[in-house]
N, C-alpha and C positions, 0 to 999 in steps of 0.2 A: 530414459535412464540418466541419462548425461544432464537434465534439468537437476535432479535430485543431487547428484553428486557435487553440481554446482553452486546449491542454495546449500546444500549441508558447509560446504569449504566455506561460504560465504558469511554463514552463522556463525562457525567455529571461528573465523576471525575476527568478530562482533566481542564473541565470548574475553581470546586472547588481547583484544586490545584494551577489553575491562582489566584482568586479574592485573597485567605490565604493569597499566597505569595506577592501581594500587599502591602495586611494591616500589614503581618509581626506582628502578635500578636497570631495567632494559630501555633507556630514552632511546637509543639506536633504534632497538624492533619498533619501537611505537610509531617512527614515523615512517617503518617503510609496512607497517599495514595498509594505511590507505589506499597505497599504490599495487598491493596485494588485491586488495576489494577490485579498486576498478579493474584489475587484470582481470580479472572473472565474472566482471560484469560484461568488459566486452566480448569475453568467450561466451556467456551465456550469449549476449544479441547475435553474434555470428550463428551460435548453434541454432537459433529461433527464426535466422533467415535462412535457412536451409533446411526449413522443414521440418524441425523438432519441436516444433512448439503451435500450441492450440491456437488459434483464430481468435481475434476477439469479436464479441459478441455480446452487447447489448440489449438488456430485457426490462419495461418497467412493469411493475404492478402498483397495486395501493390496497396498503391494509388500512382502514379508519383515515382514510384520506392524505394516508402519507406516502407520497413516493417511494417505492424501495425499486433505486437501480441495480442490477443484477450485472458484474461484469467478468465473463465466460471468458476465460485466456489470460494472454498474456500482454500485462499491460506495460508500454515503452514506450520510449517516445513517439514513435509512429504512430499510435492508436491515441495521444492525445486530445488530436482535435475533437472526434467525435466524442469520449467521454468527458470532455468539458463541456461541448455545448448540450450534452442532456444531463451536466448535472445544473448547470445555472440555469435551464429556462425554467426551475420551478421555485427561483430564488421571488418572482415578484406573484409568485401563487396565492392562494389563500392557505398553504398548508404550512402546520406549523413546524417544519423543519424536511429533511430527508436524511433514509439511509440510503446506503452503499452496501450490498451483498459482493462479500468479497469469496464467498465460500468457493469459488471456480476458478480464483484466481491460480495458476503455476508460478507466475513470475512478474513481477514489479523493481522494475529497474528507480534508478533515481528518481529520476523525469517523473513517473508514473507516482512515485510517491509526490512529490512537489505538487504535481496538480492537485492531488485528492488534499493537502494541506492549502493550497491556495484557495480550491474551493470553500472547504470547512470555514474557512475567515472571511471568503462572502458570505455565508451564510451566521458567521457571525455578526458580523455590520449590520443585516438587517433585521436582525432579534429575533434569529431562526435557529434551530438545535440541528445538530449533522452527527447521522452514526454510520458508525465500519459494524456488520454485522459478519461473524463467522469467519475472519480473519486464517490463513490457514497458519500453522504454527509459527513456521518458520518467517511471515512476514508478522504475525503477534509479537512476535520474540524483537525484531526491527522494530517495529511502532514504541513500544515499551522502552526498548534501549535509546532511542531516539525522543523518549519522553514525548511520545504524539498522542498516548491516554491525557495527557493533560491537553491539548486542542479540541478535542473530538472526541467522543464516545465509543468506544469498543464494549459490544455488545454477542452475545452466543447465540443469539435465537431475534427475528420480529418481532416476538410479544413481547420481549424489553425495549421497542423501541418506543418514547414517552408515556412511558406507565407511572 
């Protein structure tokens, strides 16, 4: 329960620091949002070391020979290392790109985002295509706000991934 309440505070200040930056007459608020966000991001990571939060957990399959990593919880910096190294060993593959099933994710802190962008631009270097499949809203709403549809592919389903 305390995930949700924390991703929803976390969106509504996504939201809020859109509409300020518009009207360009709350400069004050605009810049103590940031410091708003991380407050609640490290309230999420403490809530998620004690036990409120899902394990991660790594799945691959292949539909038509493309990887789809599958990652179950909560991705943060502590769960970095293992999802990086199964997302680049399929960068020297014969396949023509990968996705990322995000559909299980609860939570993706900073860290967690950065990877899955750092990855996306190896696989752009080597003339590979990268999708986010099933993003759950509240981290859709992040990618989009963060303009990460223009890096990488946000997709609703596997069968739009290279159709």
């Amino acid at each position: 329960m305390a995930t949700l309440y924390i991703n929803y505070i976390y969106t509504l200040g996504l939201h809020f620091n859109k509409i300020f930056k518009k009207r360009g007459d709350f400069a004050v608020f605009i810049w103590k949002i940031p410091k708003l966000i991380d407050f609640f991001q490290t309230v999420m990571i403490r809530l998620s070391r004690e036990g409120n939060c899902m394990a991660l957990k790594l799945k691959t399959h292949f539909v038509n020979s493309i990887p789809i990593v599958s990652i179950n919880g909560d991705l943060t910096s502590q769960e970095i290392p293992p999802v990086c190294a199964e997302l680049v060993k399929y960068i020297k593959s014969s396949a023509k790109g990968i996705a990322v099933d995000l559909s299980g994710t609860g939570f993706m802190d900073s860290q967690g985002l950065g990877i899955i962008i750092y990855c996306s631009q190896m696989y752009k270097k080597a003339s590979k295509q990268f999708f986010i499949i099933k993003p759950r809203e509240f981290l859709r709403t992040i990618m989009k706000d963060l303009s990460c549809d223009q890096i990488f592919k946000i997709v609703d389903s596997e069968e739009q991934v290279l159709v």
